[in-house]
N, C-alpha and C positions, 0 to 999 in steps of 0.2 A: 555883476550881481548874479547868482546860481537860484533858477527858479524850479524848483520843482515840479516830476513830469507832471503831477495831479493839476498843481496851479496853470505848469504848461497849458493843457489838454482846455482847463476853462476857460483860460483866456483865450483861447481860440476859441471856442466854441461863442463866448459871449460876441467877438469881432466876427463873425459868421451871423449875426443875429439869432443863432439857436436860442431856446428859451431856456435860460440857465437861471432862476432866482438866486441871489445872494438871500442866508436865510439871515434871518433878523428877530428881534424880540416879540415881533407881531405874529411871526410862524406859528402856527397851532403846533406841537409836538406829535409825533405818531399815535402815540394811544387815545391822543381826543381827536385827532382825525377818523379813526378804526371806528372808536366808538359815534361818531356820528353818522358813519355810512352804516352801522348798525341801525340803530337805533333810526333812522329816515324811512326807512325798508316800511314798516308798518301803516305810516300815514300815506304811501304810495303805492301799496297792494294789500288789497281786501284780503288775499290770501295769505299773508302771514299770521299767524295767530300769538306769535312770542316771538320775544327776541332769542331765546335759546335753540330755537327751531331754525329760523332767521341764520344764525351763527352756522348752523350746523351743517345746513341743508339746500342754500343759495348759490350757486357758481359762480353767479355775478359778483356778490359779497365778498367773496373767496379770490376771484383776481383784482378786487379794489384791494382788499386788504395787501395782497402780497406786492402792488404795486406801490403801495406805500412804502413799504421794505425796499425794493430794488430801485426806485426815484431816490428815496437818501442815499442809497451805495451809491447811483450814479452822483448824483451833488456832489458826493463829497470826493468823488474822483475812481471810484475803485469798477470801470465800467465792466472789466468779463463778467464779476461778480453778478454784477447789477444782468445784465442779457441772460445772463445763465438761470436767475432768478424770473425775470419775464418768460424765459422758454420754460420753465417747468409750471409757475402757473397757466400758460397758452396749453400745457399738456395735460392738463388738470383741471383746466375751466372751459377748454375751448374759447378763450377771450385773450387775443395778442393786443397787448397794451405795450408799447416801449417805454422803456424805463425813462429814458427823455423827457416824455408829456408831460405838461404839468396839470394836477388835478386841483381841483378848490374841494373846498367841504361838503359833507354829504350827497355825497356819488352814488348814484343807484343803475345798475345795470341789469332791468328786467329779462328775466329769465334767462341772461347768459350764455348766450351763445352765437358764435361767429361775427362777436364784433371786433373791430380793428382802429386801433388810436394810435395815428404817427406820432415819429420823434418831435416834433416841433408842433403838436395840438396844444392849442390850450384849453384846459374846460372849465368855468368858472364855478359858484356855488350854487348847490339844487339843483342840479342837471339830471335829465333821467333819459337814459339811452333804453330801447330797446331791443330787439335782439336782429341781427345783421345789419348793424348801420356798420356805415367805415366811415370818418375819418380820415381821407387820404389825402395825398398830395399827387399835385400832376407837372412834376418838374425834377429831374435827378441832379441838377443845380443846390448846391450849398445852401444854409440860410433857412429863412423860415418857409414853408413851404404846405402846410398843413394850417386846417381851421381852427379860429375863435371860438368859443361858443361862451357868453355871458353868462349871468345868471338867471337859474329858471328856466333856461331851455328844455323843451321836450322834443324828443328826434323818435320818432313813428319807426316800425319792425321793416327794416329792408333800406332805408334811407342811404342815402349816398351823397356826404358832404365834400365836396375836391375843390384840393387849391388853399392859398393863402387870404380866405374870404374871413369877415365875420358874421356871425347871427345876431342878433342883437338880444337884448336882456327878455327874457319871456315868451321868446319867437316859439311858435310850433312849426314845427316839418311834419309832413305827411307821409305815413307809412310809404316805402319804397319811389320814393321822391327823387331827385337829381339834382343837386345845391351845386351852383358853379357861380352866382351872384353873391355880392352882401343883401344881408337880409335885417330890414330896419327893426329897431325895438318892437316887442310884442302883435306881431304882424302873423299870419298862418300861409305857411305854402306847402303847396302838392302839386305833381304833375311830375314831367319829363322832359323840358328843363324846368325847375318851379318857379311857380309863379305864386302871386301873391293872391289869396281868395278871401282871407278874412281877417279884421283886425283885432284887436284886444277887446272893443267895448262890446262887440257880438257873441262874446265867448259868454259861455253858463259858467258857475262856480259852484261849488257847492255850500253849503249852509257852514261851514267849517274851514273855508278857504282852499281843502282838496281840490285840482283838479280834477273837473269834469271831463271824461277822454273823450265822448260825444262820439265812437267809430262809427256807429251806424249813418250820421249823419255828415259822414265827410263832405266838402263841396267836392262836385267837379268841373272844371272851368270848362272843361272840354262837350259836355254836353249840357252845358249852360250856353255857350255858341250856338248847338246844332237847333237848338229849342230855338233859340231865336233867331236862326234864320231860315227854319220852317214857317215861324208864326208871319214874317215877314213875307215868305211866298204867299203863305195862305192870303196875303191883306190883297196883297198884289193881284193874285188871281180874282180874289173879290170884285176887287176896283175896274180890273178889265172887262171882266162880266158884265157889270153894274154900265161902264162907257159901251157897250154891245147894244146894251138894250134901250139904249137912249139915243142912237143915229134912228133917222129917218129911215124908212123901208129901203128906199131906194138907193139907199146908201150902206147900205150894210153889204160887205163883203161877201164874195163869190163862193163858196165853197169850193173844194177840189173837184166832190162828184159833176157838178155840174159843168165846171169846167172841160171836165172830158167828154162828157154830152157835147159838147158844143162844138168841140175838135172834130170829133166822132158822128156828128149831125151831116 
């Protein structure tokens, strides 16, 4: 039986575990994909004022759209096509997406610029990156090699997601963060490597179900530590003070000075 190089090409890819979806009847078609990463844009930044604007004027916008385009050439087998299409939106948006990744539904890429999404990502639906996150992999081994991320995810300005990990549905990352773990459903991590600081039910929402971004009041675990194990000296010095003044005269310790008097006597 004579199998076609395109077929070739997938079926390898699929026996690699790359993420290849077979498309099917439940596939959203292009233009109600486009038009959902359109139209998302607005309920996720106060600064947009139209969708015509939106269209015209977003970068992020602009390499979702074209990755739409160059993920069906890759599906359907035609890959120079496809890379050649990811390099001119990377030269046009500053945003290298591989044609490979697979994206879900309204994709939002705040303000666009120098993020990176491997061949083997997946991004599920509502995801909203913002600007310098990657997306990479830490293994030049075949196969899947790049992050999950559910739906609902928000990935903070600098983030750094590595590895074959997932996020869980609704997780927050913390601006310029370090993701080398799975990260459970709706949980918030920050830091260097991240750690987990807060969970869903503590989060604000707004009156309209938008996220709350809350920057100003990031945690930090790292000086949530130092806080308390100052407050801990402090108790500690309390307490020895407090045993100081409760020995008998006679029992209280020598001081230095006096001890060298007595050397010295």
């Amino acid at each position: 039986m004579i199998i076609s190089g395109r077929r070739r090409g997938r079926a390898a890819a699929l026996a690699m575990d790359v993420s290849v979806p077979l498309m099917d009847a439940a596939t959203p078609g292009v233009w109600a994909l486009i038009t959902g990463d359109v139209t998302c844009v607005r309920a996720r930044d106060p600064a947009a004022r139209s969708v015509f604007e939106t269209l015209l004027t977003y970068p992020g916008v602009h390499a979702v759209i074209l990755h739409r385009l160059s993920h069906r050439s890759w599906q359907a087998g035609y890959k120079f096509p496809a890379r050649l299409l990811s390099w001119f939106a990377r030269l046009v948006t500053n945003v290298d997406i591989h044609p490979g990744a697979e994206i879900g539904e309204r994709f939002f890429i705040d303000h666009g610029a120098c993020v990176v999404i491997g061949e083997t990502a997946v991004v599920g639906n509502d995801v909203t990156l913002y600007h310098g996150v990657t997306l990479g992999g830490t293994s030049w081994s075949p196969g899947r090699r790049h992050p999950r991320l559910e739906d609902g995810v928000l990935v903070g300005a600098g983030a750094k997601i590595l590895g074959p990990i997932t996020v869980g549905s609704r997780a927050r990352i913390g601006a310029n963060s370090v993701v080398i773990e799975d990260v459970p459903p709706g949980l918030t991590v920050v830091g260097i490597p991240g750690r987990v600081v807060r969970d869903a039910a503590d989060r604000r929402t707004l009156a309209d179900g938008r996220i709350d971004l809350s920057h100003h009041q990031m945690p930090d675990p790292v000086g949530d530590a130092i806080r308390t194990l100052l407050d801990r000296i402090e108790f500690l010095e309390a307490r020895v003070a407090h045993m100081r003044q409760s020995l008998p005269a006679r029992a209280q310790p020598v001081s230095d000075g006096e001890n060298s008097e007595d050397r010295h006597g």
